[in-house]
C-alpha positions as CSV (number, residue, x, y, z in Angstrom):
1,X,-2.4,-5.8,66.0
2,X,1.0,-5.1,68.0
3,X,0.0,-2.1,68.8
4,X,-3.0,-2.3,69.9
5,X,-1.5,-5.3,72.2
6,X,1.4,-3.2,73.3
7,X,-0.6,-0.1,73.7
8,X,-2.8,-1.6,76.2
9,X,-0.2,-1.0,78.4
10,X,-0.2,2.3,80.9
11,X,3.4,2.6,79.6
12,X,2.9,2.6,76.5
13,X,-0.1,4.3,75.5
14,X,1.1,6.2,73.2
15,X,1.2,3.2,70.8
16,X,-2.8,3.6,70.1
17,X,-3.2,7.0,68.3
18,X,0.4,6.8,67.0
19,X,-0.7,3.9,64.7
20,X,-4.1,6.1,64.1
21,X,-2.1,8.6,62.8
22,X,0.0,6.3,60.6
23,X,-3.2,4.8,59.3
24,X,-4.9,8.1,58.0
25,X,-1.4,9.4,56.4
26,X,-1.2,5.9,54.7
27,X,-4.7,6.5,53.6
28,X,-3.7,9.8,52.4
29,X,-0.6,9.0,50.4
30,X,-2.5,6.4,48.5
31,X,-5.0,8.6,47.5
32,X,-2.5,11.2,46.6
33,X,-0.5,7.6,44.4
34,X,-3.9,7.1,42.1
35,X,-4.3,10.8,41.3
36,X,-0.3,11.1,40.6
37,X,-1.2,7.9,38.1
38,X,-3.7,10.0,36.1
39,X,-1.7,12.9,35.9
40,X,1.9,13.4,37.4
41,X,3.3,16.8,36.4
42,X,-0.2,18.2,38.4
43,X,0.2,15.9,41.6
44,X,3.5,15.1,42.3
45,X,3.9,17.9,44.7
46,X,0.9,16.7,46.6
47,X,2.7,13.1,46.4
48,X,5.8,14.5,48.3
49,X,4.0,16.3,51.1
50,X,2.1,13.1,51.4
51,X,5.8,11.4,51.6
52,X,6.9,13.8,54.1
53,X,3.6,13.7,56.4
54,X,4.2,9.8,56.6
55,X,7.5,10.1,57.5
56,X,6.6,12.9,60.5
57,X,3.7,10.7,61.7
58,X,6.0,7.2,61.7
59,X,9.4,8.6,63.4
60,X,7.1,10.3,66.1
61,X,7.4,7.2,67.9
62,X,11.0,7.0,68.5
63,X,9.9,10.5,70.9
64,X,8.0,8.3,73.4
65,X,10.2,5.2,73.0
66,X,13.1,7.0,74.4
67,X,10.8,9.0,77.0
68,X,9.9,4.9,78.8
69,X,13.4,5.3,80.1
70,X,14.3,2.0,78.9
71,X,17.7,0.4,77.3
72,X,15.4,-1.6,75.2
73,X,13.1,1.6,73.9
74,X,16.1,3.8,73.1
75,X,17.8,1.3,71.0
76,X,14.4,0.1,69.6
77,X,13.4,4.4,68.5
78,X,16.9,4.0,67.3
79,X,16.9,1.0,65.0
80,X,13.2,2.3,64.0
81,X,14.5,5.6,62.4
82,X,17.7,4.6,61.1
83,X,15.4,1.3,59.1
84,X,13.1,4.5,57.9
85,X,16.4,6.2,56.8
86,X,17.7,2.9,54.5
87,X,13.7,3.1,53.7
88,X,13.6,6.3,52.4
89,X,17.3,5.8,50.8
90,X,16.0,2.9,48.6
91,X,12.4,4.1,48.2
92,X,13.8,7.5,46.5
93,X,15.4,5.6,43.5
94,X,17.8,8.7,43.1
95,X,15.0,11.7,43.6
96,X,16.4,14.1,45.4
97,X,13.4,15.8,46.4
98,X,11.9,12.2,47.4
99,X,14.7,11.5,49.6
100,X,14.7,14.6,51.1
101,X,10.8,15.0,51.6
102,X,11.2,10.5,53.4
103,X,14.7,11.0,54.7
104,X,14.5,14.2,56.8
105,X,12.1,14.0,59.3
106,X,13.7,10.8,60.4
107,X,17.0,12.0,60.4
108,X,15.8,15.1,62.6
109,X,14.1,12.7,65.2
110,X,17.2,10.8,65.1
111,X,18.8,14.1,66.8
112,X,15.9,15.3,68.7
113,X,14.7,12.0,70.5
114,X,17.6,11.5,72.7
115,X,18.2,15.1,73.3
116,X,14.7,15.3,74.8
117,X,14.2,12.8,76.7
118,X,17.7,12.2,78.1
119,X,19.8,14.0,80.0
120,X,21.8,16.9,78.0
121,X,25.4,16.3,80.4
122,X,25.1,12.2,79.1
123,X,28.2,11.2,77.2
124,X,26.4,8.2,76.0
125,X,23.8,11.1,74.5
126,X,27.1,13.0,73.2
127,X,28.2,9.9,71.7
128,X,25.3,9.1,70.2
129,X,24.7,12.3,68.6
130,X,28.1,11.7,67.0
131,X,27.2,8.5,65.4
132,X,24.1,10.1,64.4
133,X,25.9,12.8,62.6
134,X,28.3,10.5,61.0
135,X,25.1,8.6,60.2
136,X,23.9,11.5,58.0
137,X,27.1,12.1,56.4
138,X,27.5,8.2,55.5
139,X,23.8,7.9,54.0
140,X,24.7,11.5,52.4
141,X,27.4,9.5,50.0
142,X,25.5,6.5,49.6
143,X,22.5,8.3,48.5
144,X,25.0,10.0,46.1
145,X,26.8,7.1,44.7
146,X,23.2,5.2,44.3
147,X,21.6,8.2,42.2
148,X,24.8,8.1,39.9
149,X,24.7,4.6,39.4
150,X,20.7,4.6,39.1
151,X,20.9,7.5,36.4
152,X,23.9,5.7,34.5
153,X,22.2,2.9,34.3
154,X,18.5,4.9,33.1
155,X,21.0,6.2,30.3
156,X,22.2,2.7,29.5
157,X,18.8,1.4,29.7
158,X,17.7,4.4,27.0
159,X,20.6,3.6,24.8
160,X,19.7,0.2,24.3
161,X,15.9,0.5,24.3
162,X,16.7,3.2,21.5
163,X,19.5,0.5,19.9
164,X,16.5,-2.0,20.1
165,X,13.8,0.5,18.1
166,X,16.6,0.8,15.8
167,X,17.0,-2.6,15.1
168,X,13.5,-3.2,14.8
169,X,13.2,-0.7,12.4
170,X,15.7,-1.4,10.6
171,X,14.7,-5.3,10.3
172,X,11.0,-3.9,9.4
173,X,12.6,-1.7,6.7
174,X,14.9,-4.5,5.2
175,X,11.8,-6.9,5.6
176,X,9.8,-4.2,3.7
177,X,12.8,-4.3,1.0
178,X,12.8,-7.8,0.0
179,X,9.4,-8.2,-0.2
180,X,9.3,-5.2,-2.7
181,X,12.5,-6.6,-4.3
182,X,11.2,-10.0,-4.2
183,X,7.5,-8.6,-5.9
184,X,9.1,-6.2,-8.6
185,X,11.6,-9.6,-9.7
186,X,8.5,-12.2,-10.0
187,X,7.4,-9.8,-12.7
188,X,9.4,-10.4,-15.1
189,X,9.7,-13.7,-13.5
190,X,6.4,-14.4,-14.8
191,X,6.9,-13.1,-18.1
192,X,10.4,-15.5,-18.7
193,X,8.4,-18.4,-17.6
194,X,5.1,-18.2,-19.4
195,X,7.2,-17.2,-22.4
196,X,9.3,-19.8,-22.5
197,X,7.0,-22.7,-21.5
198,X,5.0,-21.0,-25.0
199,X,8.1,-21.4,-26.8
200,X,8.8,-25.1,-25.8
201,X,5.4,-26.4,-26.4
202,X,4.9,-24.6,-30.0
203,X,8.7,-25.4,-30.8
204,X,11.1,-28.1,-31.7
205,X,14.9,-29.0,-32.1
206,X,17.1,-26.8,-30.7
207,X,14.7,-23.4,-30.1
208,X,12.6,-26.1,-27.5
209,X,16.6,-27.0,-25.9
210,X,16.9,-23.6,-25.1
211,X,13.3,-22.8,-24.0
212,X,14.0,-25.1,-21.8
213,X,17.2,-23.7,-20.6
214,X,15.6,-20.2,-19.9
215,X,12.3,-22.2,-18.1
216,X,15.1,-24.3,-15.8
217,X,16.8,-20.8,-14.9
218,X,13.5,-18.9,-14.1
219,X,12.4,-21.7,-11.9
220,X,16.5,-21.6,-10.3
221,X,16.0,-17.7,-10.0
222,X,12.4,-18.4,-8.7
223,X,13.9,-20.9,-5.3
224,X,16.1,-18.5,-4.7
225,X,13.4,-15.2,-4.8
226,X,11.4,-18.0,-2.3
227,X,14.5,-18.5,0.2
228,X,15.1,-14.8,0.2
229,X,11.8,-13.7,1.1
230,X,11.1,-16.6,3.7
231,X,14.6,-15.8,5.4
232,X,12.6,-12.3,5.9
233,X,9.6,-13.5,7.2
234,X,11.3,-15.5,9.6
235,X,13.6,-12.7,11.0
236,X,10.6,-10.4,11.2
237,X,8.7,-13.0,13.2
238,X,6.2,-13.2,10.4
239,X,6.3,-16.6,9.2
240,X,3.7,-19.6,10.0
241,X,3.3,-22.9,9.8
242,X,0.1,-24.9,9.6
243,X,-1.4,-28.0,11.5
244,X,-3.2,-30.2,9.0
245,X,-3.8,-33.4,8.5
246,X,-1.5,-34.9,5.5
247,X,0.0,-38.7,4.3
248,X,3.4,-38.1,5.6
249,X,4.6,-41.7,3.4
250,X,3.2,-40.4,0.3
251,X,5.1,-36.9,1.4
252,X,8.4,-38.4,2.0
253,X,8.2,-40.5,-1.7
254,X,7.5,-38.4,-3.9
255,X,10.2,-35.7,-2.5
256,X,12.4,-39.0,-3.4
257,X,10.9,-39.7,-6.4
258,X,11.8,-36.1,-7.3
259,X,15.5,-36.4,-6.7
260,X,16.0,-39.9,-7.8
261,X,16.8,-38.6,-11.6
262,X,19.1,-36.2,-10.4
263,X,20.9,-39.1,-7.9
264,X,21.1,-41.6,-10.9
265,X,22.9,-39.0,-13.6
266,X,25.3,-38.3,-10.8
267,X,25.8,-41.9,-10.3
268,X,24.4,-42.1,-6.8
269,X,22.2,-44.5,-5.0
270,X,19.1,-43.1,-3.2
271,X,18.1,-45.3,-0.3
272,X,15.1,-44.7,2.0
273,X,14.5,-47.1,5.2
274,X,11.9,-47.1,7.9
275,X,8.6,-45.7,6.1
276,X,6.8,-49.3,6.6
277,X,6.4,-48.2,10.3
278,X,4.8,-44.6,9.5
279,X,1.4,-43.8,10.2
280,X,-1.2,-43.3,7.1
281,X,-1.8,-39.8,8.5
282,X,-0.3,-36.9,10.9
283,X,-1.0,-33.3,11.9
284,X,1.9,-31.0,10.2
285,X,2.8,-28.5,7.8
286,X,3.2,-30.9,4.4
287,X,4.6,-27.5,2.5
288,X,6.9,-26.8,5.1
289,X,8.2,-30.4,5.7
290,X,9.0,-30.9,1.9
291,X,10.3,-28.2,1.9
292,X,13.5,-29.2,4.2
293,X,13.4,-32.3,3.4
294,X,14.0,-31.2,-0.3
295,X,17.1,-28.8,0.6
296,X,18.6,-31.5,2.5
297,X,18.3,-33.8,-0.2
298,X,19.4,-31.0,-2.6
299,X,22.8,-30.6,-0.5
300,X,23.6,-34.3,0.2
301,X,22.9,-34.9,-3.6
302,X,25.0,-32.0,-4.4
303,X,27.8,-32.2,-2.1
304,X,28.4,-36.1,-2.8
305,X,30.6,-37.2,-5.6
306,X,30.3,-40.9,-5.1
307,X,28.8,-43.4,-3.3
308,X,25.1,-43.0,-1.7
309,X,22.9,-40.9,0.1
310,X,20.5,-42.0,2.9
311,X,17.2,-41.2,4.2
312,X,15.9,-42.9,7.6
313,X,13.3,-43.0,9.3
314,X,12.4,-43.6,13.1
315,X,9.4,-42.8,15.0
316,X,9.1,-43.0,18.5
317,X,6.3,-42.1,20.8
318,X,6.3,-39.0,23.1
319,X,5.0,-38.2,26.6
320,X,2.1,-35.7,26.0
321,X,0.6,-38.2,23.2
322,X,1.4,-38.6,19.2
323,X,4.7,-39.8,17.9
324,X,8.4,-38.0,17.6
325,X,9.3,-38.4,13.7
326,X,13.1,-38.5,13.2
327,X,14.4,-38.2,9.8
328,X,17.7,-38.9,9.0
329,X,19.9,-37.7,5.6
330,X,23.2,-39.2,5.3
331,X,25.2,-39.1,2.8
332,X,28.9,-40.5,1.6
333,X,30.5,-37.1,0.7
334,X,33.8,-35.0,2.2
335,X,32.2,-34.4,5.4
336,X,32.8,-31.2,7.2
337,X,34.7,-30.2,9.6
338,X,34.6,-28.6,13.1
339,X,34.5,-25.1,12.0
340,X,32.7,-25.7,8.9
341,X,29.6,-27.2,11.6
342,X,29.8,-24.0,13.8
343,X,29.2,-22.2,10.6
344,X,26.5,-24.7,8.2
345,X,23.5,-22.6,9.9
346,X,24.7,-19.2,9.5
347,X,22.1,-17.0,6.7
348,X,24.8,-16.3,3.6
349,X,27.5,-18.7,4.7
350,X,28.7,-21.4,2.2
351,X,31.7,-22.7,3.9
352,X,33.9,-20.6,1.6
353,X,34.4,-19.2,-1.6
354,X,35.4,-21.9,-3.4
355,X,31.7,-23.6,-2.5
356,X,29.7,-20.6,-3.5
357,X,31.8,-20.7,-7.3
358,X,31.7,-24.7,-7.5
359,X,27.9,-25.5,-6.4
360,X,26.2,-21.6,-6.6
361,X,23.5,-20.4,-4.6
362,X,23.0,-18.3,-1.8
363,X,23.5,-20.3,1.7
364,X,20.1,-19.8,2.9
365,X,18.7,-23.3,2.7
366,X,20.1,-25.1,5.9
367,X,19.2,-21.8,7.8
368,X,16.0,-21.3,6.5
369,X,15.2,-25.0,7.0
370,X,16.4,-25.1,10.6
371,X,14.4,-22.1,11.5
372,X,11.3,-23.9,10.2
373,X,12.0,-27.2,11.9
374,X,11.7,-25.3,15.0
375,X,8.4,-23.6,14.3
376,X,6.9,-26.4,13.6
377,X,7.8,-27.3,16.7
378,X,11.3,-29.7,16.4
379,X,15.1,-28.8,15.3
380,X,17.7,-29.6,13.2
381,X,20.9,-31.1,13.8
382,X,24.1,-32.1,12.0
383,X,27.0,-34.4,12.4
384,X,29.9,-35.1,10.6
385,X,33.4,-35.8,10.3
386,X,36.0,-35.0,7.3
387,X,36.3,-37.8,5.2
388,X,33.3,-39.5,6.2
389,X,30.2,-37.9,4.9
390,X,27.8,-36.0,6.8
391,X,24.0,-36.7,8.6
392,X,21.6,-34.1,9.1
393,X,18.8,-35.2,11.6
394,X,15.4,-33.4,11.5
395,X,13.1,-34.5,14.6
396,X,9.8,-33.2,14.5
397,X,6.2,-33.8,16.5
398,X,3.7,-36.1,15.0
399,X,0.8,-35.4,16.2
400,X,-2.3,-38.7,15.2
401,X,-4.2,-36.9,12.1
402,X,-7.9,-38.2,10.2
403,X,-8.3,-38.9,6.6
404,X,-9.6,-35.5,5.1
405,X,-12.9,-35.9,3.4
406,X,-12.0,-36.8,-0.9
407,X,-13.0,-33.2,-2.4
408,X,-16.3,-33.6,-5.0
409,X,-14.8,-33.6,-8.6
410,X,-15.6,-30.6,-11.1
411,X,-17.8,-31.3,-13.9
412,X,-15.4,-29.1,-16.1
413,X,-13.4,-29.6,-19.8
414,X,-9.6,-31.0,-19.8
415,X,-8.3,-29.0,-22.3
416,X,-9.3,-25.1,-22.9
417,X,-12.9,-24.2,-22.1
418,X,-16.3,-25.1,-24.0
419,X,-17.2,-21.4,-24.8
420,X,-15.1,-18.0,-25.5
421,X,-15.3,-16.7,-21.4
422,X,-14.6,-13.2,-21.3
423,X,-11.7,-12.5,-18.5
424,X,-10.8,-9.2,-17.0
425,X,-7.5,-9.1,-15.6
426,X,-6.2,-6.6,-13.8
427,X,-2.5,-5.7,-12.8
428,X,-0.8,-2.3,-12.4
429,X,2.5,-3.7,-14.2
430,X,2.2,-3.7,-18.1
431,X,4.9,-6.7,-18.1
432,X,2.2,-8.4,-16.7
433,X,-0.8,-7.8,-18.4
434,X,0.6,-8.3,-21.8
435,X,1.8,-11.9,-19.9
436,X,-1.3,-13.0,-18.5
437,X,-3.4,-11.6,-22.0
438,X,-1.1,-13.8,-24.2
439,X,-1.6,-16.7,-22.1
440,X,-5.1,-16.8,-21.5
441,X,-5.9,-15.9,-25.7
442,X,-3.9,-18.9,-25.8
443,X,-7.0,-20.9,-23.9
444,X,-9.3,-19.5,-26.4
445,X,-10.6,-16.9,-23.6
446,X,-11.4,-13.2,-24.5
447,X,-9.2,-10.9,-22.2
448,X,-9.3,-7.0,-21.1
449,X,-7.0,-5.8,-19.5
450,X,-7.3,-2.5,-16.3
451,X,-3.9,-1.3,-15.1
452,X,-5.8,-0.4,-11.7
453,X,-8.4,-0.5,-9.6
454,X,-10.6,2.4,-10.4
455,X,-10.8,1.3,-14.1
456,X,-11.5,-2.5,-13.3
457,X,-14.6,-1.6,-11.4
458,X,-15.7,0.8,-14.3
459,X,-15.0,-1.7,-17.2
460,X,-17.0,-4.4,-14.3
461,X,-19.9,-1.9,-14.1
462,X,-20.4,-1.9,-17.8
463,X,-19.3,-5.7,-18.8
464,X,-20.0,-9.2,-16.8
465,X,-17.0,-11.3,-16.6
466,X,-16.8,-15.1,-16.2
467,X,-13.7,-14.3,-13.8
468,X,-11.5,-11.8,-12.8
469,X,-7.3,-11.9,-12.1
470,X,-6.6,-9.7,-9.5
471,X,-3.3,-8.2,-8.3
472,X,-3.2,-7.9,-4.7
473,X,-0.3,-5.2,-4.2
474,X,-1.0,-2.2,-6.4
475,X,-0.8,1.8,-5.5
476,X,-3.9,3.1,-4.5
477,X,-7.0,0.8,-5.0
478,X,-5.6,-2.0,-4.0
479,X,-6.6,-5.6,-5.0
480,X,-8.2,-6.2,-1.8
481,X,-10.3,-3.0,-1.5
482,X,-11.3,-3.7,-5.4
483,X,-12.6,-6.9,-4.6
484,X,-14.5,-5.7,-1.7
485,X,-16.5,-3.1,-3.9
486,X,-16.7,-5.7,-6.7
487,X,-19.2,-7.8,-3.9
488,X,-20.6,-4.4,-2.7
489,X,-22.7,-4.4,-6.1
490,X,-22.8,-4.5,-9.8
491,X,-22.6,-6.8,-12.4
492,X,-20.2,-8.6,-11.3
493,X,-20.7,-9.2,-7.5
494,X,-20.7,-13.3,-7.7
495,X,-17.9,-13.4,-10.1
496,X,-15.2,-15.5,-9.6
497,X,-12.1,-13.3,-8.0
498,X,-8.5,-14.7,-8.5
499,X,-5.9,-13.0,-6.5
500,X,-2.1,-13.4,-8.9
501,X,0.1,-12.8,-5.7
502,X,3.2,-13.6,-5.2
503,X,2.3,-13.3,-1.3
504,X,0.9,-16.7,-0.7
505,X,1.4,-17.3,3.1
506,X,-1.7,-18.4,5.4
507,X,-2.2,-15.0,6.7
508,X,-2.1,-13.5,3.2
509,X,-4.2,-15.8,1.4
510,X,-6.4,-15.7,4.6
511,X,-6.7,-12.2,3.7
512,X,-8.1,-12.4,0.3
513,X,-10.7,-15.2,0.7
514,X,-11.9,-12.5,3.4
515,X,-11.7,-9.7,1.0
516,X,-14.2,-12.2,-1.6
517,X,-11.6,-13.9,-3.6
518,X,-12.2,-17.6,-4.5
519,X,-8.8,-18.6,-5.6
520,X,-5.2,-17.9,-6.3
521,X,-2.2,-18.5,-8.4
522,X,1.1,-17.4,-7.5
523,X,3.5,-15.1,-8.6
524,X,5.5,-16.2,-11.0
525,X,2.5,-18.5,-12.4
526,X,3.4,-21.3,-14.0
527,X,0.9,-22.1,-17.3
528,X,-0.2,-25.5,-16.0
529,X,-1.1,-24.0,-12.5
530,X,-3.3,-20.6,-14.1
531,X,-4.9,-23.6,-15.9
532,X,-6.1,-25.6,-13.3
533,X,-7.4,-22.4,-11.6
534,X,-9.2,-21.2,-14.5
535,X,-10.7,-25.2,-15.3
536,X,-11.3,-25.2,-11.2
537,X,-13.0,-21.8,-11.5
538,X,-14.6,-21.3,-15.0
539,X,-15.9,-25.1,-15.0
540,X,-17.9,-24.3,-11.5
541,X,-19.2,-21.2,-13.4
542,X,-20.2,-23.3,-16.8
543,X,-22.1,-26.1,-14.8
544,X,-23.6,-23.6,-12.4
């Protein structure tokens, strides 16, 4: 548009096909741009000639300008190639070829316009011609000094993109070894557990004392298999949290209810304030939120020799609808100081050695429980000061939740099962097997037993099962791919499928009601859960 207004003008005439021409090489170069995108090595030469085309057609015009004779069209073809210079100098990003093929035809105008249109005997040319040439030399260096800084800064960028892949990997690697650490413990896991809870039920005296003993110390050795592989989800970005409707007062006492044996033998009062004013039900993650609450509790407990420990509750409402729940744990303890606070959310850090040999454990439960206030989408704070006990503060959103529909109630036995069911359960570890067959003889059921895949579908071709255990993680046929083939066909394509997993996250159980299983109990199974299942699962299958 200015130059058609310009080039209206007898003077400057030259405006009209100069733009032309800088229109068709435009068009050119950006044909030359998408053909370069589909394959670069092939076009890149046809790129820089369309570069170097561009530049020719657009410092043309500093020709003519100087030709009008005018102060204003000298300086004006002037400024106009020495712009096209800084142009090309940025545009190049350190390619010498590019600068080159953008930089030198405007550079050559930039001695050729003045010499022909002026008068050769000029100083003011002479001059000029000076400047230009310490023009050239100046952009010269800078053009130098900008590719060495542009490629040590490509090299940095590489570094850390391949410190970053590194990282990644090696996170993805240690994430892959916990889980397999974590999976090859609950083993045997299960096998202390179920053994022991066999022992204490058929037992009396002192062999039922220390059945007991060995059960507390599975379950001790099974919260800490828990934190570690949870502290691994969370760093690989795998955990999640749900959003469902729960009874956050019912929640919040029975956590309470749980601790208040372990507060009285200690000596401790438990105090809880503030639950009148909850809501009968929110949208949360009730797992999730027991679980914090419970390490809190379990430190302030823990940590407090004498005196009480505090839970309030306050509830306020928040802009975008729904209610802010702030829980408060205080207790009476030592308190901690300035450096021990810098430190309480650090993974493996338990304020010193002395607190690791005095209390035990692994210094995972304020982190972990911190990370998981803020997924579900609040934090977790702490004050203190030594000498006068300390307050952790968990805020999180609560949302306005419905009263989920009262589940139908199974017309199945209490206590063992009406008729001798035949099981199949199938596991790739012998440990487990032998486990699972001993407890479920103990039920009265009949039990076989596959070590993989391949031989439960060939033992299921021949035999129909009132349900099936499955192992989800085994080599080759997996659990997963079994129970897919198990609802392809056969006898058993409507038997009941439960997955023994010690993966038991929404995206993994997700994944096996998809594959066709109905249920699941996790790794290490406790007795009382397995039954449930098996009454929830085998009592459908005995009315049906």
């Amino acid at each position: 548009m200015v130059c058609a207004a310009i080039g209206l003008q007898p003077r400057f005439s030259f405006m009209l096909p100069w733009a032309a021409a800088c229109l068709a090489t435009q068009g050119l170069q950006a044909l030359a741009l998408r053909a370069f995108e589909g394959n670069p090595r092939r076009w890149v030469a046809v790129c820089l000639g369309a570069d170097f085309l561009l530049a020719v057609a657009f410092g043309w015009l500093a020709v003519p300008l100087w030709r009008t004779g005018l102060p204003a069209g000298a300086a004006g073809g002037a400024l106009l190639l020495a712009g096209s210079v800084m142009t090309a100098l940025m545009g190049a990003k350190g390619s010498r070829m590019a600068f080159a093929a953008t930089a030198t035809p405007h550079l050559a105008y930039l001695f050729a316009s003045p010499i022909l249109a002026a008068n050769h005997n000029d100083v003011g040319v002479k001059a000029f011609l000076i400047g230009s040439g310490l023009m050239v030399l100046v952009t010269s260096l800078v053009f130098g000094w900008s590719r060495q800084t542009l490629l040590a800064e490509r090299e940095a960028r590489s570094a850390a993109e391949i410190r970053r892949e590194q990282a990644v990997a090696a996170d993805a690697a240690k994430s892959a070894f916990v889980a397999m650490v974590s999976h090859e413990l609950r083993t045997p896991l299960s096998a202390i557990l179920a053994g022991a809870g066999e022992i204490a039920r058929g037992a009396g005296g002192q062999a039922k004392v220390k059945a007991e003993l060995i059960a507390d110390a599975g379950v001790m050795m099974r919260a800490l298999l828990n934190d570690l592989l949870d502290l691994s989800k969370i760093e690989a970005g795998r955990m999640t949290v749900e959003a469902i409707d729960f009874a956050p007062r019912t929640l919040i006492c029975d956590t309470l209810r749980f601790w208040r044996a372990e507060a009285r033998d200690k000596g401790l009062a438990l105090r809880f304030t503030g639950g009148r004013r909850l809501p009968r039900w929110i949208k949360g993650d009730p797992v999730r939120l027991r679980q914090v609450l419970n390490n809190l509790l379990s430190n302030a407990i823990k940590f407090t020799p004498e005196g009480l420990v505090c839970v309030e509750l306050e509830l306020s409402p928040r802009p975008e609808g729904g209610l802010m729940l702030t829980l408060a744990v205080t207790d009476t303890g030592p308190g901690l100081g300035p450096e021990q606070l810098a430190r309480l959310f650090t993974a493996y850090d338990q304020l010193g050695a002395d607190t690791a040999r005095t209390f035990g454990g692994t210094g995972l439960g304020l982190a972990i429980s911190r990370d998981l206030s803020r997924l579900m989408g609040g934090d977790l704070t702490a004050t203190s000061a030594e000498g006068r006990g300390a307050r952790f503060v968990l805020t999180l959103p609560a949302p306005h939740g419905e009263e989920p529909p009262t589940p139908e109630p199974l017309d199945a036995p209490a206590d063992g099962f009406s008729d001798t069911a035949a099981v199949l359960v199938v596991d790739d570890h012998e440990i487990n097997r032998r486990t699972l067959a001993q407890v479920l003889e103990a039920f009265g059921l009949e039990v076989t037993l596959a070590a993989d895949g391949e031989t439960a579908l060939a033992l299921a071709a021949e035999t129909r099962f009132a349900a099936i255990l499955m192992d989800v993680n085994m080599p080759g046929l997996d659990g997963l791919d079994t129970t897919r083939r198990l609802r392809a066909e056969g006898l058993n394509r409507a038997t009941p499928v439960i997955a023994v997993t010690g993966a038991v996250a929404e995206g993994d159980i997700a994944a096996c009601r998809a594959a066709g299983m109905q249920d699941f109990v996790e790794k290490p199974f406790e007795v009382s859960a397995l039954h449930t299942v098996l009454v929830r699962v085998l009592g459908g299958e005995e009315a049906a």
